[in-house]
C-alpha positions in Angstrom: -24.4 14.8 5.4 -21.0 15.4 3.2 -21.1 14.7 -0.2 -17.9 12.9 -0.5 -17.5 12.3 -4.3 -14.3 9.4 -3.9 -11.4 8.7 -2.0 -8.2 11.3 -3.2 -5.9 9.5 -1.3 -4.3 7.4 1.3 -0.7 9.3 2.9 1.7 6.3 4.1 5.0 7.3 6.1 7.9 5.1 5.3 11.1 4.4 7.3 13.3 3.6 4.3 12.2 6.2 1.4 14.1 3.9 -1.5 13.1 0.8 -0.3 9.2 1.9 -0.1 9.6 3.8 -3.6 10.5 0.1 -5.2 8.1 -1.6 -3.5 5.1 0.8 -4.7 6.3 1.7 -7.9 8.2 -1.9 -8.9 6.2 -4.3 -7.4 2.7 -3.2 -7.1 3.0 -1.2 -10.3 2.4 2.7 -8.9 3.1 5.5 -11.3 5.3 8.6 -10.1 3.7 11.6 -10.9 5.6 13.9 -8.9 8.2 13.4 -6.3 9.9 16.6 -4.4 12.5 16.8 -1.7 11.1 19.5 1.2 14.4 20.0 2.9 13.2 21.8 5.3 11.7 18.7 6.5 14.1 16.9 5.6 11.3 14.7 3.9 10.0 13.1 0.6 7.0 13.5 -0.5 6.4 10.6 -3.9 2.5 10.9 -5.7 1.3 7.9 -6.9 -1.1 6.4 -9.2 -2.5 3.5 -10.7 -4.4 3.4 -14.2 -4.5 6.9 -14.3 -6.0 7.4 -10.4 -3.9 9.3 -8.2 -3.7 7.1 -4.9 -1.2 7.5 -2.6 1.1 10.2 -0.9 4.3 8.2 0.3 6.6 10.7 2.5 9.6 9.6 4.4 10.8 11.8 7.9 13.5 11.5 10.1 13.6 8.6 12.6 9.3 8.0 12.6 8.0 5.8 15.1 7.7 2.2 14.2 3.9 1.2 13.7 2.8 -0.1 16.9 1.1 -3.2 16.5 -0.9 -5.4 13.3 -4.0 -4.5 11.7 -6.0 -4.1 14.7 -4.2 -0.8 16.3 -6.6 2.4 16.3 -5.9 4.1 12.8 -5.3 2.6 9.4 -6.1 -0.4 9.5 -5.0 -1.9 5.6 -5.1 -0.9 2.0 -6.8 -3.1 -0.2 -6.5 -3.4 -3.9 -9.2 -5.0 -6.3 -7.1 -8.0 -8.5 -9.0 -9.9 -11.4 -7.0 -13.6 -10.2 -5.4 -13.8 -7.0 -3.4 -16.7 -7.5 -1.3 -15.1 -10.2 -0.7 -12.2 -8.7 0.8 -14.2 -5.9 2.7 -16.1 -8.1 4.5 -12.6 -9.0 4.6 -11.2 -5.1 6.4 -14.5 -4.3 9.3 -14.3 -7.5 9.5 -10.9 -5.5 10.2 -12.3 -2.4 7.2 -10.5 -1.1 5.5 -13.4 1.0 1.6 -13.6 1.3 -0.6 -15.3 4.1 -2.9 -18.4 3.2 -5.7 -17.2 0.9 -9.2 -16.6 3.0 -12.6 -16.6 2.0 -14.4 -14.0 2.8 -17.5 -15.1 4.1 -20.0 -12.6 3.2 -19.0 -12.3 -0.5 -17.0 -16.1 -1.3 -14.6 -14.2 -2.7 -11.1 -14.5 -1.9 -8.8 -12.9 -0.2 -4.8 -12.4 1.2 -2.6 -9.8 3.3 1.2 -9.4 2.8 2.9 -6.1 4.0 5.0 -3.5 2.5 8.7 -2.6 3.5 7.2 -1.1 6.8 4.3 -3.6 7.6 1.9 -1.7 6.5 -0.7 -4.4 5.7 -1.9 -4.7 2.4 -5.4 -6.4 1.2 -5.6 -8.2 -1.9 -9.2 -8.6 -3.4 -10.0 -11.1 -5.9 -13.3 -9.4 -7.4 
């Protein structure tokens, strides 16, 4: 068996490298802590992390294919982030403009639970734990 100690981190390829650098870092609260052009890709690659935890590697290419369909395609299927109330962290996606689908339950846990999506429709999981 490997002895996998935690997750490092989740790589997510954007199609608009600005626009996915405000939505991590302004909106959901991501910290940079280290962002380098490669030109010989042509691409960005942005670190990011939250309360201290480095999370997620966001790169941007030229021209990447558009994610084929919703959660359900073979391959990531959503990030999800733990939050302490979901209804005010809503309240702040919305005077975003970031719109959220109808709060679930989940029905092994009763705890709830929403998707919204980031700039590229990745979805995105929010917890209430």
């Amino acid at each position: 068996m490997l002895h996998i100690e935690r997750l490092h981190h989740i790589a997510i390829i954007c199609s608009n490298y600005e626009r996915s650098k405000t939505f991590y870092t302004e909106i959901l609260g991501f910290v940079i802590e280290n962002e380098v052009f490669r030109s010989d890709r042509k691409s960005y690659k942005l670190d990011l992390s939250l309360n201290g935890q480095y999370l997620i590697e966001l790169f941007s290419f030229p021209d990447p294919p558009s994610r084929i369909t919703r959660p359900e395609a073979t391959g990531l299927r959503h990030i999800a982030f733990g939050v302490k109330s979901l209804e005010k962290e809503l309240v702040f996606l919305a005077s975003k403009g970031v719109v959220a689908e109808k709060i679930r339950i989940d029905e092994c846990t009763n705890k709830k639970f929403t998707f919204f999506y980031d700039p590229d429709n990745l979805p995105i999981e929010l917890y209430e734990f």
